[in-house]
N, C-alpha and C positions, 0 to 999 in steps of 0.2 A: 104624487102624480108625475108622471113622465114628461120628460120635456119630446117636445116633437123636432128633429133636427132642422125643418121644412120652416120653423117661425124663427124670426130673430131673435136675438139676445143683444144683441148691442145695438142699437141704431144708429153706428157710424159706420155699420160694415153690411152690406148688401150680401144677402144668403138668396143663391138661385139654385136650391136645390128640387125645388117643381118645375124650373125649366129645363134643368139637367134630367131631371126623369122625364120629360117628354121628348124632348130629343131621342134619346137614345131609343125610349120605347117607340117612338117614330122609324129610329132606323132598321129597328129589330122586328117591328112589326106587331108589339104586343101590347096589352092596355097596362096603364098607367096606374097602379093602386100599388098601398103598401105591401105586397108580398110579392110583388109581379120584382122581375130580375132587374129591372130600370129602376125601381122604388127601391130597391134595396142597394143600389149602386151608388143612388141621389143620397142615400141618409147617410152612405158612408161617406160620400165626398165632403155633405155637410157635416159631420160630425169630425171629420180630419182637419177641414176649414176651420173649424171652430176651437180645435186646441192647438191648431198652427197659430191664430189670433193670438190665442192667451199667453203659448209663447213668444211672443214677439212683444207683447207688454209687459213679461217678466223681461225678458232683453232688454225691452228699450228704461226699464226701472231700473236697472242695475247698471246702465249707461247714463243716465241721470246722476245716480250715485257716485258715479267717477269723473262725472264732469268738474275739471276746476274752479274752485270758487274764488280762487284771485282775479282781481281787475286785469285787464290785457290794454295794451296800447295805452294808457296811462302813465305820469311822468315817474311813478314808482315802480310800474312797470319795467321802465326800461332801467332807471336807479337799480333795479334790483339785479336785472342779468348783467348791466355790466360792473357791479358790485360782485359778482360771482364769476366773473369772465378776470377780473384784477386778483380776488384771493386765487382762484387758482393757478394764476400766472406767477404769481409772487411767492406760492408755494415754492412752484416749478423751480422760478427764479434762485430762492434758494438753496434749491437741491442743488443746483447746476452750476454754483458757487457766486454768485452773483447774488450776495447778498442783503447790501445797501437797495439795491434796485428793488430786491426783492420785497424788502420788509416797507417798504415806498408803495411799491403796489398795492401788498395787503395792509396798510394802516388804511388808504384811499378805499379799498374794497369797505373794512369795519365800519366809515367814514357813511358810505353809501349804504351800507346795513341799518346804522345805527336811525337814518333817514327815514327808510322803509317801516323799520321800527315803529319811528314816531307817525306815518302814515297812516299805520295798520293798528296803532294803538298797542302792540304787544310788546309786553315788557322786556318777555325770554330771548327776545331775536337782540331788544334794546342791548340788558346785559349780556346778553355770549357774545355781542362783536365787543362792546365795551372794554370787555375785561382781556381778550385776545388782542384787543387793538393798543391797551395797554401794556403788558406783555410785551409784545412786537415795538411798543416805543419806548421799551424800556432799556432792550436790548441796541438799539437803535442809537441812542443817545449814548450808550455806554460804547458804543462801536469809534465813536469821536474822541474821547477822553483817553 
């Protein structure tokens, strides 16, 4: 059976395509039924309405989807960007010969990682600052000596 474009389908979305065919066929001057130029205007506007809707709930799903799932405004929150704002200063740091400074930085950034880590319960973030943060102190220490 046919769906009729003139009955709803969702009942969050209001479909006026019987007042849309009266109007017009008001202004035109002709009666109101399925085959009349108004009725045929109204199913199309409903029927365009109706996969504009569906798009926009594939859009708004796939915006769901990319929505971040990290906490915001939280104290691992901020742990965490200025844990990433220190590795890449300390990167920098030691590109640009400044490297005491540098490996200070990022041991503090793994420091803050290793934090987040323990927040977020994951182990992978735990060991890759871990093991770089050792690295980084290894060279560190050897820089005094």
């Amino acid at each position: 059976m046919a769906h009729n474009p003139a009955d709803p389908v969702n009942d969050d979305v209001t479909y006026i395509a019987t007042d849309i065919a009266t109007d017009i066929a008001t202004e035109l001057h002709q009666p109101v039924g399925p085959t009349s130029r108004a009725g045929r205007l109204a199913m199309e506007l409903a029927t365009e309405k109706r996969r504009l809707m569906d798009e926009l709930k594939e859009v708004q799903a796939e915006n769901d989807d990319l929505k971040s799932t990290t906490p915001t405004g939280t104290l691992d929150w901020y742990v965490k960007w200025v844990a990433t704002l220190l590795s890449v200063s300390g990167i920098f740091l030691m590109s640009a010969g400044f490297v005491v400074q540098g490996q200070i930085a990022y041991i503090l950034s793994a420091a803050g990682w290793i934090f987040v880590g323990m927040q977020w319960s994951d182990r992978a973030i735990m060991i890759g600052s871990s093991i770089s943060a050792t690295a980084v102190m290894m060279n560190f220490v050897n820089s005094f000596q």
